[in-house]
Every structure is written in structure tokens, then in C-alpha cells.
PAMI-563593 format. One record per residue: x negated, z negated, y of N, C-alpha, C in turn; residue in one letter; residue number from 0; chain. Coordinates in Angstrom, 1 decimal. Example, Ala and Ser with C-alpha at 12.3 -4.5 7.8 and 13.67 -1.06 7.14 Angstrom:
REM residues 2
+--------+--------+--------+--------+--------+--------+--------+--------+--------+-------+------+--------+
!    npx !    npz !    npy !   capx !   capz !   capy !    cpx !    cpz !    cpy ! pamar ! vonu ! midren !
+--------+--------+--------+--------+--------+--------+--------+--------+--------+-------+------+--------+
!  -13.2 !   -7.8 !   -5.7 !  -12.3 !   -7.8 !   -4.5 !  -13.2 !   -7.8 !   -3.3 !     A !    0 !      A !
!  -12.8 !   -7.1 !   -2.2 !  -13.7 !   -7.1 !   -1.1 !  -12.9 !   -7.9 !    0.0 !     S !    1 !      A !
+--------+--------+--------+--------+--------+--------+--------+--------+--------+-------+------+--------+
***
This chain:
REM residues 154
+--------+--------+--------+--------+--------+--------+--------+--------+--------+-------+------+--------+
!    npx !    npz !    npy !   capx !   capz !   capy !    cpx !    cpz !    cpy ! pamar ! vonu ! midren !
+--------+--------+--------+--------+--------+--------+--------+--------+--------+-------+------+--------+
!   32.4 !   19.6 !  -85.1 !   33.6 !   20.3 !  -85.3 !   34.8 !   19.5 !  -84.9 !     X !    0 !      A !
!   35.7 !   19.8 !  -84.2 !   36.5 !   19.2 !  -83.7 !   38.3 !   19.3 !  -84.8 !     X !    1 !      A !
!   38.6 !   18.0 !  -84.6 !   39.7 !   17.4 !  -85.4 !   40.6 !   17.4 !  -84.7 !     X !    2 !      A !
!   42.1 !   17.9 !  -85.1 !   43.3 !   17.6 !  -84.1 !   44.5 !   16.9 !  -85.6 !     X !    3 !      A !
!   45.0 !   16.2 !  -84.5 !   46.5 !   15.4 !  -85.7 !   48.1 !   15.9 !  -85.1 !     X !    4 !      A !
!   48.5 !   16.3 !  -86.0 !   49.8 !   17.0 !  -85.0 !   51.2 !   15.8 !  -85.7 !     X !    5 !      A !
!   52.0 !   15.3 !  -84.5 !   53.0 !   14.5 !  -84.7 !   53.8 !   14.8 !  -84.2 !     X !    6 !      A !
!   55.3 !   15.0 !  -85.1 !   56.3 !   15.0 !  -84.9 !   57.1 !   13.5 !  -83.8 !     X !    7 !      A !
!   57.4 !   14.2 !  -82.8 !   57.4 !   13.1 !  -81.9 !   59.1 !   12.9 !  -81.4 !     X !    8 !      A !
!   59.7 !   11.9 !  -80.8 !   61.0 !   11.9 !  -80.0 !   61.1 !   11.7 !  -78.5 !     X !    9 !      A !
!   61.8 !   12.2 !  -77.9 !   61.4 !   12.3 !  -76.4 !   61.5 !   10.9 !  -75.9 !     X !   10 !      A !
!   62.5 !    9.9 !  -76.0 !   62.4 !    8.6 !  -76.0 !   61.3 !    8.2 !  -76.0 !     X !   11 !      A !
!   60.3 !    8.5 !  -77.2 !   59.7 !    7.5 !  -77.1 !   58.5 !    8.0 !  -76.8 !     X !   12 !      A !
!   58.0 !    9.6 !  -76.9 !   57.0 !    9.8 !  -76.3 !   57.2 !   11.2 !  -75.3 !     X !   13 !      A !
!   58.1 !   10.4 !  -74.3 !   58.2 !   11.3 !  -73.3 !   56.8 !   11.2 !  -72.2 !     X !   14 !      A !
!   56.3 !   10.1 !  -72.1 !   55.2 !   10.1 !  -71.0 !   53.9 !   11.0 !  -71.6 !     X !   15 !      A !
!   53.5 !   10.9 !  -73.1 !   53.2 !   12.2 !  -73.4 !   53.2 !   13.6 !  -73.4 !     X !   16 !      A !
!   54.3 !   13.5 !  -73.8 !   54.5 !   14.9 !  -73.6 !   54.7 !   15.7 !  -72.0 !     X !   17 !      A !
!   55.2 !   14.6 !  -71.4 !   55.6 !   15.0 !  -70.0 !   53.9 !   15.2 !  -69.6 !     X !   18 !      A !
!   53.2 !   14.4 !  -69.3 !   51.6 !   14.5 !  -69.1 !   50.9 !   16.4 !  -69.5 !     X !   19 !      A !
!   50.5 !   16.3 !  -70.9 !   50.6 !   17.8 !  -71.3 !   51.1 !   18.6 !  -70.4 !     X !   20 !      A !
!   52.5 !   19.0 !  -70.2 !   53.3 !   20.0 !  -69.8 !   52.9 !   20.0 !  -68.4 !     X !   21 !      A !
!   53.2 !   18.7 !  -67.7 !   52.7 !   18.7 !  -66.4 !   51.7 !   19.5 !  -66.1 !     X !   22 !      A !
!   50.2 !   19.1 !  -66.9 !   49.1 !   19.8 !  -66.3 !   49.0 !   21.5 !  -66.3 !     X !   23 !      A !
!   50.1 !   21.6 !  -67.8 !   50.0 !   23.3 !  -67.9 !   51.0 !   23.7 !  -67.0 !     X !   24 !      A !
!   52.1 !   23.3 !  -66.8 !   53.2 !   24.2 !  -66.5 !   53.2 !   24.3 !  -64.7 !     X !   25 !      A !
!   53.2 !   23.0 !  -64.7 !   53.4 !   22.8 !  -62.9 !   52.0 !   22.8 !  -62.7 !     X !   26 !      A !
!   51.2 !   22.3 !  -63.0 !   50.0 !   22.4 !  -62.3 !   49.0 !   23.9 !  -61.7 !     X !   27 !      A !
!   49.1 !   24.3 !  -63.4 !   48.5 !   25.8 !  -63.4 !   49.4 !   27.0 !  -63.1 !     X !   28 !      A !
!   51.1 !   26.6 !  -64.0 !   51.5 !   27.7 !  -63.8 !   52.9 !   27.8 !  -62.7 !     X !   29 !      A !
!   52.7 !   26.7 !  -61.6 !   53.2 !   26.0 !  -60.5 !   54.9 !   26.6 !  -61.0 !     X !   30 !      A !
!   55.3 !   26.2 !  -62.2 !   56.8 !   26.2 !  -62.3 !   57.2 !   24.6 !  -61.7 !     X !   31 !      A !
!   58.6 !   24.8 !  -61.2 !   59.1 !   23.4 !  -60.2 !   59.3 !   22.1 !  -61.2 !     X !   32 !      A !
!   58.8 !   21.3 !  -60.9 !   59.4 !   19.9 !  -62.3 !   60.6 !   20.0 !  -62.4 !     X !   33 !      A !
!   61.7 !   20.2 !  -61.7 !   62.7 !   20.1 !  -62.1 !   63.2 !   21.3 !  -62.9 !     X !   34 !      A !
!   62.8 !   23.0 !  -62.9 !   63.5 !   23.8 !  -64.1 !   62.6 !   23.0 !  -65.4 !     X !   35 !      A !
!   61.2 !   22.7 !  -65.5 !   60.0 !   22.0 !  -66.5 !   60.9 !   21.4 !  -67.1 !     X !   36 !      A !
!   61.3 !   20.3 !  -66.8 !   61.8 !   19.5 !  -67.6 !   63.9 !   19.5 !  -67.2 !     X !   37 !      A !
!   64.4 !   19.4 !  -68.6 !   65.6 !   19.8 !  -68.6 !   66.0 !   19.1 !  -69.8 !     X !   38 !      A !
!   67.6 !   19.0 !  -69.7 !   68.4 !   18.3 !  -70.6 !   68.1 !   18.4 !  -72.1 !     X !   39 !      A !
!   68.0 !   19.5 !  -72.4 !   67.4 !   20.0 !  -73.6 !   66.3 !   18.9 !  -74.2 !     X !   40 !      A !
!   65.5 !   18.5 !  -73.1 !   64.3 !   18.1 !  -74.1 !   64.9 !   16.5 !  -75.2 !     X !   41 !      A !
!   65.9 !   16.2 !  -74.6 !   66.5 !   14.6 !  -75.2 !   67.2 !   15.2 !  -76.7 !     X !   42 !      A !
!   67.5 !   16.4 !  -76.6 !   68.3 !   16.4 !  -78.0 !   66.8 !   17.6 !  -79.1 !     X !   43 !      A !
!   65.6 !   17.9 !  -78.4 !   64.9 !   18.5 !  -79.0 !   64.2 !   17.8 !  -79.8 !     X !   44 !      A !
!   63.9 !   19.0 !  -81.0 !   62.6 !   18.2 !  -81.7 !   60.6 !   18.7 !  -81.2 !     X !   45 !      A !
!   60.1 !   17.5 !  -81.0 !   58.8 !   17.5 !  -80.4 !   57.9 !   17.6 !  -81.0 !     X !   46 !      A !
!   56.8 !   18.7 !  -80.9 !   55.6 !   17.9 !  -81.6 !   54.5 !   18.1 !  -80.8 !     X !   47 !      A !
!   53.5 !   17.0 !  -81.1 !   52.2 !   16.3 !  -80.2 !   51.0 !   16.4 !  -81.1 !     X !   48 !      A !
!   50.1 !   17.1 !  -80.3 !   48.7 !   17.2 !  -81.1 !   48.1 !   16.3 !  -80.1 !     X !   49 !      A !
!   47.2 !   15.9 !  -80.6 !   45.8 !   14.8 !  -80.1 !   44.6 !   15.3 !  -80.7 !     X !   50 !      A !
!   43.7 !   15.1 !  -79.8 !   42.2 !   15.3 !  -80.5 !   42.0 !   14.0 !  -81.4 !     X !   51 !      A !
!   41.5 !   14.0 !  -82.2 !   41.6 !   12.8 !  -83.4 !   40.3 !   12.1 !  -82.8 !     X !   52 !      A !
!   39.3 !   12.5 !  -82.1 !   38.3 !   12.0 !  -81.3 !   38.7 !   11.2 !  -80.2 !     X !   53 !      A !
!   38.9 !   11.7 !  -79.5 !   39.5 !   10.7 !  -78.3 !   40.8 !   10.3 !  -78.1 !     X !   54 !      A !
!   42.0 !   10.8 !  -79.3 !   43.2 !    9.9 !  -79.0 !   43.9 !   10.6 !  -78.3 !     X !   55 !      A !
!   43.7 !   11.5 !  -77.6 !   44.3 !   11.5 !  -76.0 !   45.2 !   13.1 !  -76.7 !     X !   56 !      A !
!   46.3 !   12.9 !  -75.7 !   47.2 !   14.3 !  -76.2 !   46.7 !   15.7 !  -75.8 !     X !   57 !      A !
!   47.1 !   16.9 !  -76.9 !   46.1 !   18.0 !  -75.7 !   46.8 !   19.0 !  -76.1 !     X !   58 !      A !
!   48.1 !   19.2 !  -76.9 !   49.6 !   19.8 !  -76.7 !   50.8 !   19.3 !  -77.1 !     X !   59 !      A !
!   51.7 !   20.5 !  -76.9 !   52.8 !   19.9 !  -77.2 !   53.7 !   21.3 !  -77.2 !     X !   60 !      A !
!   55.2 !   21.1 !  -78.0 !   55.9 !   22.2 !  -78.1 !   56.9 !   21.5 !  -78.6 !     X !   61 !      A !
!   58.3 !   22.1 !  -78.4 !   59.3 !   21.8 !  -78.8 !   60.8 !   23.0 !  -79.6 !     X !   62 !      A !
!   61.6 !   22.3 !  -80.4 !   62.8 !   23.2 !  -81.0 !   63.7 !   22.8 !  -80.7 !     X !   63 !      A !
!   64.7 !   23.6 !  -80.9 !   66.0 !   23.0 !  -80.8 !   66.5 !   22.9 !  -81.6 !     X !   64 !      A !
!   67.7 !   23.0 !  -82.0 !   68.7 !   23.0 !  -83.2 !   69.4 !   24.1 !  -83.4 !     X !   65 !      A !
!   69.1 !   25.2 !  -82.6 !   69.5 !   26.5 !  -82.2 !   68.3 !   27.6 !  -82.9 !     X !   66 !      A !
!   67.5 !   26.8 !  -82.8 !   65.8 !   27.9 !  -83.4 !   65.4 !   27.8 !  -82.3 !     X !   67 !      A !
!   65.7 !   27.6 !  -81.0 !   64.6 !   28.3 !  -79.8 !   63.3 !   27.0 !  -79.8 !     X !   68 !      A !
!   62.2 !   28.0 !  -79.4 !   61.1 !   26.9 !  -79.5 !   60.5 !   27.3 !  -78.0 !     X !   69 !      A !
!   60.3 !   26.3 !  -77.6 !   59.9 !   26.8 !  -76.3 !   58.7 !   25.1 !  -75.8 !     X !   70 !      A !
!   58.4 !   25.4 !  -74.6 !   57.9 !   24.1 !  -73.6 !   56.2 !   24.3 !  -74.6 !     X !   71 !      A !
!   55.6 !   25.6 !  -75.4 !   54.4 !   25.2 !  -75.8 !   53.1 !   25.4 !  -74.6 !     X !   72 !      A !
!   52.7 !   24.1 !  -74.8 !   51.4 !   23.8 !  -73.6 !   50.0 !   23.4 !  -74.1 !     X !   73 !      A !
!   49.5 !   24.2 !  -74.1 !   47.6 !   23.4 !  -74.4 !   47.2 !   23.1 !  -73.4 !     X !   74 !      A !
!   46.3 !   22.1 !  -73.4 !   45.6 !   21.8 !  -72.2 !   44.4 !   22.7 !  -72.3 !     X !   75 !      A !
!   43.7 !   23.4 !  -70.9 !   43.0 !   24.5 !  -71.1 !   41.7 !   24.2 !  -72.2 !     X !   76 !      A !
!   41.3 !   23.2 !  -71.6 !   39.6 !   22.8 !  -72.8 !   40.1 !   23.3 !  -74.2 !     X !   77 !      A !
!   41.1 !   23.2 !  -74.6 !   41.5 !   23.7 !  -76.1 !   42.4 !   25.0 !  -76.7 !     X !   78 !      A !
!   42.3 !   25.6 !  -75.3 !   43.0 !   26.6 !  -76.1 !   42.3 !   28.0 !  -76.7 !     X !   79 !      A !
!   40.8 !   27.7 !  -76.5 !   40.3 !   28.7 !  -77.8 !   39.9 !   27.8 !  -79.1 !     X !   80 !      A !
!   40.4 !   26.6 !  -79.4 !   39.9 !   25.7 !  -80.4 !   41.5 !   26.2 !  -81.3 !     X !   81 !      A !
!   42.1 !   27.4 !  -81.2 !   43.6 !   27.5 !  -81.6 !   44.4 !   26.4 !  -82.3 !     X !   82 !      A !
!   44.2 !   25.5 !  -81.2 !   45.5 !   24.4 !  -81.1 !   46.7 !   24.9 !  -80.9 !     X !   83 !      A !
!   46.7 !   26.1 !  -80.2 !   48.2 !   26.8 !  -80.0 !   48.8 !   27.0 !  -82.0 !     X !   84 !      A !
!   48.3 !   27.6 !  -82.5 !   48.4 !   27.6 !  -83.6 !   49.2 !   26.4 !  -84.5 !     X !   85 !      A !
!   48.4 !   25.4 !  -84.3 !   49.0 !   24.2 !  -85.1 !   50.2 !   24.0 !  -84.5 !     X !   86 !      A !
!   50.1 !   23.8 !  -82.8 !   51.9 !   23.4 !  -82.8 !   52.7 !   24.8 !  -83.2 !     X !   87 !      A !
!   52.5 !   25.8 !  -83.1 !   53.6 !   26.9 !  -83.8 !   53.7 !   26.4 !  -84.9 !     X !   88 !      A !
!   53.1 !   26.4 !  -86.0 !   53.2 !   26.2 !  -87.4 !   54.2 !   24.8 !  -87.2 !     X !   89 !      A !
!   53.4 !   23.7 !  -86.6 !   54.4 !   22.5 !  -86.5 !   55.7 !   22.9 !  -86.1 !     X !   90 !      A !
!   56.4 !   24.0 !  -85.6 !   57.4 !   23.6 !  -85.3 !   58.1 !   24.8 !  -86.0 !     X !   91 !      A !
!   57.6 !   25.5 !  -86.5 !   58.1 !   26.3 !  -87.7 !   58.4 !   25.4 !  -89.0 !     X !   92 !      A !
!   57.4 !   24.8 !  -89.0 !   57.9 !   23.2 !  -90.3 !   58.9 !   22.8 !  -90.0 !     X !   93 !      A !
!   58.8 !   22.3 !  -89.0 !   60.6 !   21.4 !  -88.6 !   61.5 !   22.3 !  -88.5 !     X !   94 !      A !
!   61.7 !   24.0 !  -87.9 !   62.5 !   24.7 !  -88.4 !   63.3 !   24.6 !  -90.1 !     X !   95 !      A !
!   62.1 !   24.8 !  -90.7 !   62.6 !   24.9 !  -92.1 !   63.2 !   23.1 !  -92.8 !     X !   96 !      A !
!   62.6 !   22.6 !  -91.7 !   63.1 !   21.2 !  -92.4 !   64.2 !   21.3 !  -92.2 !     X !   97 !      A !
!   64.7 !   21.7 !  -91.2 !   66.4 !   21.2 !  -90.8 !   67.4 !   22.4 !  -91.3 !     X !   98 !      A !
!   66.3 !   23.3 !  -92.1 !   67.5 !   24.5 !  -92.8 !   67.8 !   25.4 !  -92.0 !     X !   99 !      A !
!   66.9 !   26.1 !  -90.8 !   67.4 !   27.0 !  -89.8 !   66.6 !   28.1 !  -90.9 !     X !  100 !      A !
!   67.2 !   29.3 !  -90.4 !   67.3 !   30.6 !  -91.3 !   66.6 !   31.6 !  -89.8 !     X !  101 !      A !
!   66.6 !   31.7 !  -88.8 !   65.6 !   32.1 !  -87.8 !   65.4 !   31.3 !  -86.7 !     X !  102 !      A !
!   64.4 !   31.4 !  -86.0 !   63.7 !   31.0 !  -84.7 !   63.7 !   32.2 !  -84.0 !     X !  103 !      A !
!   63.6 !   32.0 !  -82.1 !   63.7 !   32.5 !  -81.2 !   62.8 !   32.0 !  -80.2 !     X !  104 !      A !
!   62.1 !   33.0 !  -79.4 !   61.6 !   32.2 !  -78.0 !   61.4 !   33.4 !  -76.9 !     X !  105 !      A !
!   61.5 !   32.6 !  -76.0 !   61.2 !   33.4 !  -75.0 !   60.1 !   34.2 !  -74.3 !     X !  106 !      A !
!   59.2 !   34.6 !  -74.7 !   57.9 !   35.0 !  -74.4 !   57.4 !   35.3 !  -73.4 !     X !  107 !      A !
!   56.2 !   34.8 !  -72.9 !   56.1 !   35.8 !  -71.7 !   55.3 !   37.0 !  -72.2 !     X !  108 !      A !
!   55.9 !   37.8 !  -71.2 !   55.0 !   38.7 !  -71.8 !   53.5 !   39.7 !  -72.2 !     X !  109 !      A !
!   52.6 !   38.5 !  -71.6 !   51.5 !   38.5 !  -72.4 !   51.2 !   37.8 !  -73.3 !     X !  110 !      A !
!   52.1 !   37.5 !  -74.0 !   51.8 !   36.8 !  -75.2 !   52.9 !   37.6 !  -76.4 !     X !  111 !      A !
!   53.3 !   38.5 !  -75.3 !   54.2 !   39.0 !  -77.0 !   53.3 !   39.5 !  -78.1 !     X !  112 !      A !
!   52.4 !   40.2 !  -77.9 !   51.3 !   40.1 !  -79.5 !   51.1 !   38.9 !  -80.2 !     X !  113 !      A !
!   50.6 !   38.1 !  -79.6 !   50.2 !   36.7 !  -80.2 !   51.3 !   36.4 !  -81.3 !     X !  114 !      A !
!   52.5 !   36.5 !  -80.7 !   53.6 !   36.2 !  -81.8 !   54.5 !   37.1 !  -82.9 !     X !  115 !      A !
!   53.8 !   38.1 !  -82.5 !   53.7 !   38.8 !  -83.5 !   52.8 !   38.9 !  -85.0 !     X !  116 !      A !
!   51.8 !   37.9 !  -84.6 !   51.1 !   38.2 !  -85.2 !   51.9 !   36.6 !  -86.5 !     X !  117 !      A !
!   52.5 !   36.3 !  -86.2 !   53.4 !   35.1 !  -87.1 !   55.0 !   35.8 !  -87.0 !     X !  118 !      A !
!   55.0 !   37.1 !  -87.4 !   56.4 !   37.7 !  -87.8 !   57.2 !   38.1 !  -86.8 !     X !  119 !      A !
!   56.9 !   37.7 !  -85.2 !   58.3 !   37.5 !  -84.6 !   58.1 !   39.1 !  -84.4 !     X !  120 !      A !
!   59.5 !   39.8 !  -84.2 !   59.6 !   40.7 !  -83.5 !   60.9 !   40.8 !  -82.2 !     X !  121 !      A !
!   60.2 !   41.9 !  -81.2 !   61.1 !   41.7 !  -79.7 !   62.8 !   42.0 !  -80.1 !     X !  122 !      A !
!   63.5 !   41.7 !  -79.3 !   64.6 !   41.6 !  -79.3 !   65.7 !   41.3 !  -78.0 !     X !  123 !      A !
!   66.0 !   42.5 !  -77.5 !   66.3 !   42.8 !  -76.3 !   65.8 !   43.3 !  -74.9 !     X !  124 !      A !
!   66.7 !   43.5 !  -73.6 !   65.4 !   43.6 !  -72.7 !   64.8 !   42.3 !  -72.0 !     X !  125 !      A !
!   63.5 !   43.1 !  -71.8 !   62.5 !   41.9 !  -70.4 !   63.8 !   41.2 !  -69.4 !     X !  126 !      A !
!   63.4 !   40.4 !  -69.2 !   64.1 !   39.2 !  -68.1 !   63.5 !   38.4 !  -67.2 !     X !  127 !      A !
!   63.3 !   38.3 !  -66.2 !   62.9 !   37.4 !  -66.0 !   63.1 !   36.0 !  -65.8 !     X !  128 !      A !
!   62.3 !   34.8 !  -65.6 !   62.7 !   33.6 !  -66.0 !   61.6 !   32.5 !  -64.8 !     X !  129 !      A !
!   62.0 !   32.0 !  -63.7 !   61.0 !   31.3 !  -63.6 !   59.7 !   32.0 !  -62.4 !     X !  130 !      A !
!   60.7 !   33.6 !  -62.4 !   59.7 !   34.3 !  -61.5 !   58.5 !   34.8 !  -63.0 !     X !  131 !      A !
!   58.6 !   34.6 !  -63.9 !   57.7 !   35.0 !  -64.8 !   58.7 !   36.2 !  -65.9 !     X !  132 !      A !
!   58.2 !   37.9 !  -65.8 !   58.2 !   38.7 !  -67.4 !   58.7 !   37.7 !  -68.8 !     X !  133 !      A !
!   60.1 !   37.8 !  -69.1 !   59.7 !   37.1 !  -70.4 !   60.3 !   38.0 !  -71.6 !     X !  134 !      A !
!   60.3 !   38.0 !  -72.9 !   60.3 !   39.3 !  -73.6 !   61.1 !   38.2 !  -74.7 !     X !  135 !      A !
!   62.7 !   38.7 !  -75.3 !   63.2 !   37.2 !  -76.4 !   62.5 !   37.6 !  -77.5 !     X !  136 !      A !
!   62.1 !   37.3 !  -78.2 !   61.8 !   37.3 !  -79.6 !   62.2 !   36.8 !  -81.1 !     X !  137 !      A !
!   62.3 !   37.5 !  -81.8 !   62.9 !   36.4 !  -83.3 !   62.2 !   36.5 !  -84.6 !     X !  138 !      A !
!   62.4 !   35.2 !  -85.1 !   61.6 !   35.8 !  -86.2 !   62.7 !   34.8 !  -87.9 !     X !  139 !      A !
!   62.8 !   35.6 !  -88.7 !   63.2 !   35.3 !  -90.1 !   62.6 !   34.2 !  -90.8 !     X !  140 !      A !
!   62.8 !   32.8 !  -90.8 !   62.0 !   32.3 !  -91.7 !   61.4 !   31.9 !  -93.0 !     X !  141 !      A !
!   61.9 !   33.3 !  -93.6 !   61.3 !   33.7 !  -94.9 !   60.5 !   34.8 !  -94.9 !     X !  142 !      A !
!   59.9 !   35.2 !  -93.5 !   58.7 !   36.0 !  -93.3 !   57.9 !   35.4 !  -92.6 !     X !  143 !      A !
!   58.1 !   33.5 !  -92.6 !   57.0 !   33.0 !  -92.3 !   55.8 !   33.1 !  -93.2 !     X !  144 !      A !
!   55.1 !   32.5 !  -93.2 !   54.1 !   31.9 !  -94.5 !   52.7 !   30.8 !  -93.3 !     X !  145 !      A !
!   52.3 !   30.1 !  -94.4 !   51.3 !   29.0 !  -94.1 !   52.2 !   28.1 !  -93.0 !     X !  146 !      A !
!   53.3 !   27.9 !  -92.9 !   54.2 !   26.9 !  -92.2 !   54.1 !   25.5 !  -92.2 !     X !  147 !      A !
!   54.0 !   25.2 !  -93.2 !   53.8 !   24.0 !  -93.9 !   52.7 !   23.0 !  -93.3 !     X !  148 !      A !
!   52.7 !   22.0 !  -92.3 !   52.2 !   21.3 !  -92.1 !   52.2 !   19.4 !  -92.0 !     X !  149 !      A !
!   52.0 !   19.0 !  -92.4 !   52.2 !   17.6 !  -92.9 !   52.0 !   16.7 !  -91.5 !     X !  150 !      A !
!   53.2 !   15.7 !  -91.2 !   53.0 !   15.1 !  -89.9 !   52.3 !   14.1 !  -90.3 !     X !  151 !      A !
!   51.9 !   13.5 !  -88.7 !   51.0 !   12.1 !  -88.6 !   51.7 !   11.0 !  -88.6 !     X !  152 !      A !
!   53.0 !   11.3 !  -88.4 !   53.8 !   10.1 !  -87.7 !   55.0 !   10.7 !  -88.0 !     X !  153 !      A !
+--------+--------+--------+--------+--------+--------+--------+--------+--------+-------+------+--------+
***
């Protein structure tokens, strides 16, 4: 059975992490340009980093702002039926509520607007595109979260 550790991370100091992750999903697979990928945003975001607790090695990542928006979440593909996507949502719904935000937002694409529904969010305005990609805003109340609560590694 496989173990994952999720850490609250800083871009400082674990930008080559997180940059790695995102790389493989974003540009690699879903050939967005490195330069919209990575943006000013990520230096004042809050990060979090999962690792397989077996090999050490990072295998997502997702980040918030200070605004609610959560955005940049990437699994690497070996794990994304092991619902690692999961832990970083929750992780970053934790740091929501740590910092006292009262809702979250994200951008969805739009095959994934179920998925996030299925953790409260509901749509909120029209489709846009973003990136050349459908994306659908979303929001959700953070007193219609539940099981949020996840304890960092670091």
C-alpha cells in the first residue's frame, strides 16, 4: 500500500520541486508555454508538496493565494488514480482556513468540474478560455468544507 507525506512548502526554497512536478504535467503533457506555467504569483503563494514516503521523490503539488484561488494542481501521472489529487486539495483547503479565508475559487477546466464538486465547489460564471484550454470559475464556502484538516510534514 502506498504512503504519501504532504508539506507545506515556500517557493524559495522549494521551487526546484515544485517547478520539476509541474513541469512534467503542465508543459510536458499538457504543452502550456513555461513562461504563462510559471508566474509572479507563485513567490507570494502558499505551496504544498506531496512525496511518496517510499522513494522520497515529489509526485504533486498545488498552490493558494491569499485571495482563495488555488490553482497550479499537478500529479504526476503514475499517481493519479492512487487519489493524490485529493490530499493536495484538502492540503490547501487547510491552509485556506488557516489564514482565515471564508471562500476559495479556481479555475477549472472543464473536465474536471464534477470532481470539484464533489468537495462543495459550485460554477460561477461563464466558460473562458485560458491557455487555449475550456475553463469553468468555481467557488466554494469554507464552512461547507468537511474532512479539510490535514497535518503538515514540515
Amino acid at each position: 500500500m502506498s504512503s504519501f507525506s504532504i508539506s507545506r512548502v515556500q517557493w524559495e526554497q522549494a521551487a526546484p520541486l515544485l517547478k520539476n512536478v509541474r513541469e512534467k504535467v503542465f508543459i510536458c503533457e499538457w504543452r502550456i508555454p513555461k513562461h504563462i506555467e510559471f508566474d509572479k504569483k507563485d513567490r507570494f503563494a502558499f505551496h504544498v508538496l506531496v512525496c511518496d514516503d517510499k522513494t522520497q521523490e515529489p509526485i504533486a503539488t498545488g498552490r493558494i493565494l491569499a485571495t482563495g484561488e488555488i490553482s497550479r494542481i499537478a500529479v504526476l501521472l503514475p499517481y493519479r488514480k492512487k487519489q493524490v489529487d485529493n490530499i493536495v486539495v484538502h492540503g490547501l483547503l487547510s491552509i485556506a482556513k488557516e489564514i482565515g479565508l471564508d471562500e476559495v475559487f479556481i479555475y477549472s477546466p472543464l473536465d474536471t468540474v464534477e470532481y470539484y464538486r464533489r468537495f462543495n465547489f459550485i460554477s460561477a460564471g461563464a466558460v473562458f478560455m485560458e491557455a487555449g484550454m475550456p475553463r469553468q470559475r468555481m467557488s466554494c464556502q469554507l464552512n461547507n468544507v468537511t474532512n479539510a484538516n490535514y497535518c503538515f510534514t514540515h
